[in-house]
N, C-alpha and C positions, 0 to 999 in steps of 0.2 A: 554555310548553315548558320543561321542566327540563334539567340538563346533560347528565344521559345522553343523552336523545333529540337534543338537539342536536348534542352528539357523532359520535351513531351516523349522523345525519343529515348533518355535515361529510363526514364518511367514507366516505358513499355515493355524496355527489356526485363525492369523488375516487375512486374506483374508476371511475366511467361516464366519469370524463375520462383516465385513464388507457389504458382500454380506445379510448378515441375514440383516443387518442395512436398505441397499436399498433396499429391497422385502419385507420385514415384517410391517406390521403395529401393530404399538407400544403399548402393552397391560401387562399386570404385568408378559404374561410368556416372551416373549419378556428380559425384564430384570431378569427374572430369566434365562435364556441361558446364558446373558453378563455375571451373576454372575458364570456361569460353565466353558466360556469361559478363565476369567482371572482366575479361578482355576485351570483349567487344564496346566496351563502355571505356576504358580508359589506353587502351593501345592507339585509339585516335588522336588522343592530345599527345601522346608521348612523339609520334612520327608528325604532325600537322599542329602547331602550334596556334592554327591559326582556329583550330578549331574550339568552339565555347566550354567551359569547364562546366557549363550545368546541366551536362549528362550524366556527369558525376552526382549532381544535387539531384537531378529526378529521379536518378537511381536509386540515391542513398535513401530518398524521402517516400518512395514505390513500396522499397523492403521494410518502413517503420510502419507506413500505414497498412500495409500488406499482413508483415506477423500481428499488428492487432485485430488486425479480423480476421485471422485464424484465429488466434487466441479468443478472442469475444465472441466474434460471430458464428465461429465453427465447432473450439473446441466447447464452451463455457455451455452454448446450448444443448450440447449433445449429454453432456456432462445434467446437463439439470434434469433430463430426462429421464434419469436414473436415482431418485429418492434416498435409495442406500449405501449412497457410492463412500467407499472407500478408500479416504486419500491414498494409503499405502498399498493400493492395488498397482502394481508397475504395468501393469497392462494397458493405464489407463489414463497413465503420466499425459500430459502436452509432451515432454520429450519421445514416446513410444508413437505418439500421430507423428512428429517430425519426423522420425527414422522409418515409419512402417508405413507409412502414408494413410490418407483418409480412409479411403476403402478395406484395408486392413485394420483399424481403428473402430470404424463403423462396425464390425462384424464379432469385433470385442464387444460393441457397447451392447450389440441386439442378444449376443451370449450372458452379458451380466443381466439385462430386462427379462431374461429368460430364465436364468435362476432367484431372482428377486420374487417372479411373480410365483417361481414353485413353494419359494419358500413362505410367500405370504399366503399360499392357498393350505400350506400345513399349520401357520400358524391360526388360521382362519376355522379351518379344521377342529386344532385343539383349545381353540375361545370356546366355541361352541360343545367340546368336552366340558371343559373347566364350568361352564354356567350351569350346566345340567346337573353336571357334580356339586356345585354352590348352593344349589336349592335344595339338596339335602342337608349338606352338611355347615355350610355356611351360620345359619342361627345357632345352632348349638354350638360351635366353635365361639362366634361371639359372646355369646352369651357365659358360657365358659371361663375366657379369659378376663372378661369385665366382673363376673360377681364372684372370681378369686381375689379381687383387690380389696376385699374386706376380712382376707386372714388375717387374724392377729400374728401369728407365728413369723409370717414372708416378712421379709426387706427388702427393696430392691434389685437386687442382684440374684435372688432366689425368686423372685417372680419375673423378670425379665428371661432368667435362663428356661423355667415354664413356659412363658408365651414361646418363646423362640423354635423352644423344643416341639413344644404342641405343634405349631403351625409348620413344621418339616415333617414331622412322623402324620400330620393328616392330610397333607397336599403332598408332602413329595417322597420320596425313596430318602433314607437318612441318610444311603452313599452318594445321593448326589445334589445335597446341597447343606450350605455352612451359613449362619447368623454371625457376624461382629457385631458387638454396638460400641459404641465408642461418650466417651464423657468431656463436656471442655475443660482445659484446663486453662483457665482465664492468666495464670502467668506468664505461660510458654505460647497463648495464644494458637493451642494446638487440640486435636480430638485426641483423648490418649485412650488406647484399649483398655476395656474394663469388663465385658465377660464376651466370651467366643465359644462355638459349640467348633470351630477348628480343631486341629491337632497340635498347629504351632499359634503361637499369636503373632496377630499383624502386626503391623508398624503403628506408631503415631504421625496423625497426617496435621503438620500445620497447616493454618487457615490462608496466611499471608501469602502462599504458594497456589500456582493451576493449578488443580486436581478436582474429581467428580465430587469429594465431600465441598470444596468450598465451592464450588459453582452452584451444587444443592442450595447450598443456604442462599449464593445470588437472586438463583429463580425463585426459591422455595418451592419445592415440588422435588419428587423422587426422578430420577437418573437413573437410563440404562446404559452400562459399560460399552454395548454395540451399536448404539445408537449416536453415541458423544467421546469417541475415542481419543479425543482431540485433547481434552479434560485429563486424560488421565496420568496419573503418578505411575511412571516405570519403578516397578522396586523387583527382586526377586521372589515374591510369593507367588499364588495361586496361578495369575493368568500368564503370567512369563514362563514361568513351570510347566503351563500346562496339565495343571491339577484340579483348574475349575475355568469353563470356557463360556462365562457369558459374567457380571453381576448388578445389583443395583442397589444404590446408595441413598437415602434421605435425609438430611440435616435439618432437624426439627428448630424454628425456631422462639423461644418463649416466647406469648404473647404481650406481657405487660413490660418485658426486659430491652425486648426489639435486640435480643443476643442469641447466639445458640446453645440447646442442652444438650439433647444428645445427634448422634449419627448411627444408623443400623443400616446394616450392607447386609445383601444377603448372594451370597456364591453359588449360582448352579453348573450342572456339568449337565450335558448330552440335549440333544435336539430337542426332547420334551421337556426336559426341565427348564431348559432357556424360552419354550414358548407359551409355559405353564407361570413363567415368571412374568413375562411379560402380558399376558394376561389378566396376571393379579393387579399390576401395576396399571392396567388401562382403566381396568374396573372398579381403581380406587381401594379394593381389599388389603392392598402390602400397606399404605398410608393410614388405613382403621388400626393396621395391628402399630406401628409406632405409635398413632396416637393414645394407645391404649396403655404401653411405656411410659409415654412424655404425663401422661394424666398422673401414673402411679408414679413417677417421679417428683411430679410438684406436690402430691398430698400426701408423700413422704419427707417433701424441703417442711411443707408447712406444719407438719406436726412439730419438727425439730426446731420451729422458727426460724427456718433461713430464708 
């Protein structure tokens, strides 16, 4: 046998063990194949010296090109056809195709296209709540929270806890959703809390760290927690608790500073309130009400000359 043939012959044993890899689900015979596989490829040299060693190299070189087109070509596409996929889904790891095989993998991925799509046909559902609902009450709410900014009486923190308040007791149930807003603190380079309609207060999130406040100010645009998980800061409050199961965060940034002032999060809990939030957030309504903070903010800096 000369090199090429043995070669091409390493190569083809790895492709049929490949192929066993993605179709078989994984059971002690399963690994007794693998163990016949790499025998059949190196027991020859061990008894026939005469025999070429680059059935070893076509082997080795079968299984590298091989796991990448499972991985690219098999796993990565199946994966993209799922918009909401969830890294920490284990159903849906690369390791659960390697162990479970394609066909069982495949039947995972048409079950999560199959809850995506229920769950975007409720969300879909209550957008078309939410706008119906907006055209009633949307102007007066604006309207509302804008020509309060000429109290003499309010400061700050007593018209932000108003807007906050206003916009949970008229869009949502007051047990299931929570306003932070959060202040920079240009020393510590950190958002520090500074009024919460919560029970406890949050944490202070620095900037200099991943998490969904400083990606906010990257993109500039508001963040949904289920949408960007990837972002977020493990602590033990609301979502690790499971005391609020969706939220979204925006990091306002000054215009003339090119820094940021404030961040308001806002926590909901249950089916509709997470798709009543994200609705606000599509429709640009959650982003009116911060701007309507970040306004009463600067023309309360510039009263005081800062």
């Amino acid at each position: 046998m000369d090199n090429i043939s043995a070669f091409i012959l390493g190569f083809i044993i790895a492709v049929f063990y490949i192929l066993d890899i993605i179709y078989s689900k994984k059971s002690i015979w399963f690994f007794g194949r693998s163990l016949v596989y790499v025998l059949s490829v190196t027991l020859p040299l061990v008894f026939n010296k005469s025999v070429p060693n680059q059935a070893i190299y076509g082997f080795g070189i079968g299984l590298i090109i091989g796991v990448l087109y499972v991985y690219f070509g098999v796993y990565k596409k199946a994966i993209r056809k799922i918009e909401e996929f969830d890294n920490k889904d284990e159903d849906l790891e690369f390791f659960n195709l390697l162990m479970n095989g394609y066909n069982e993998f495949k039947s995972k991925i048409k079950e999560k296209r199959v809850l995506i799509e229920k769950k975007q046909a409720k969300y879909n559902k209550t957008y078309l709540k939410v706008h119906d609902e907006l055209k009633k009450s949307l102007p007066k709410f604006i309207l509302d929270i804008y020509s309060s900014m000429h109290s003499k009486d309010d400061d700050f923190r007593t018209y932000s806890t108003y807007v906050m308040t206003k916009f949970i007791n008229d869009f949502f149930s007051n047990s299931n959703a929570r306003f932070t807003l959060r202040i920079i603190d240009q020393e510590k380079n950190e958002m520090k809390c500074k009024i919460t309609t919560r029970d406890n207060n949050p944490n202070n999130i620095l900037l200099n760290q991943t998490n969904m406040i400083s990606q906010s100010l990257k993109v500039n645009k508001p963040l949904i927690y289920s949408e960007n998980k990837k972002y977020h800061f493990e602590t033990n409050n609301s979502i690790e608790s499971k005391v609020f199961d969706d939220y979204v965060t925006y990091c306002i940034i000054a215009q003339d500073k090119n820094k940021p002032i404030i961040s308001v999060n806002l926590d909901v809990k249950g089916e509709e309130s997470i798709n009543k939030m994200k609705a606000f957030v599509k429709t640009n309504i959650f982003t009116i009400v911060c701007d309507a903070l970040v306004l009463y903010h600067e023309i309360e800096n510039s009263k005081k000359g800062l």
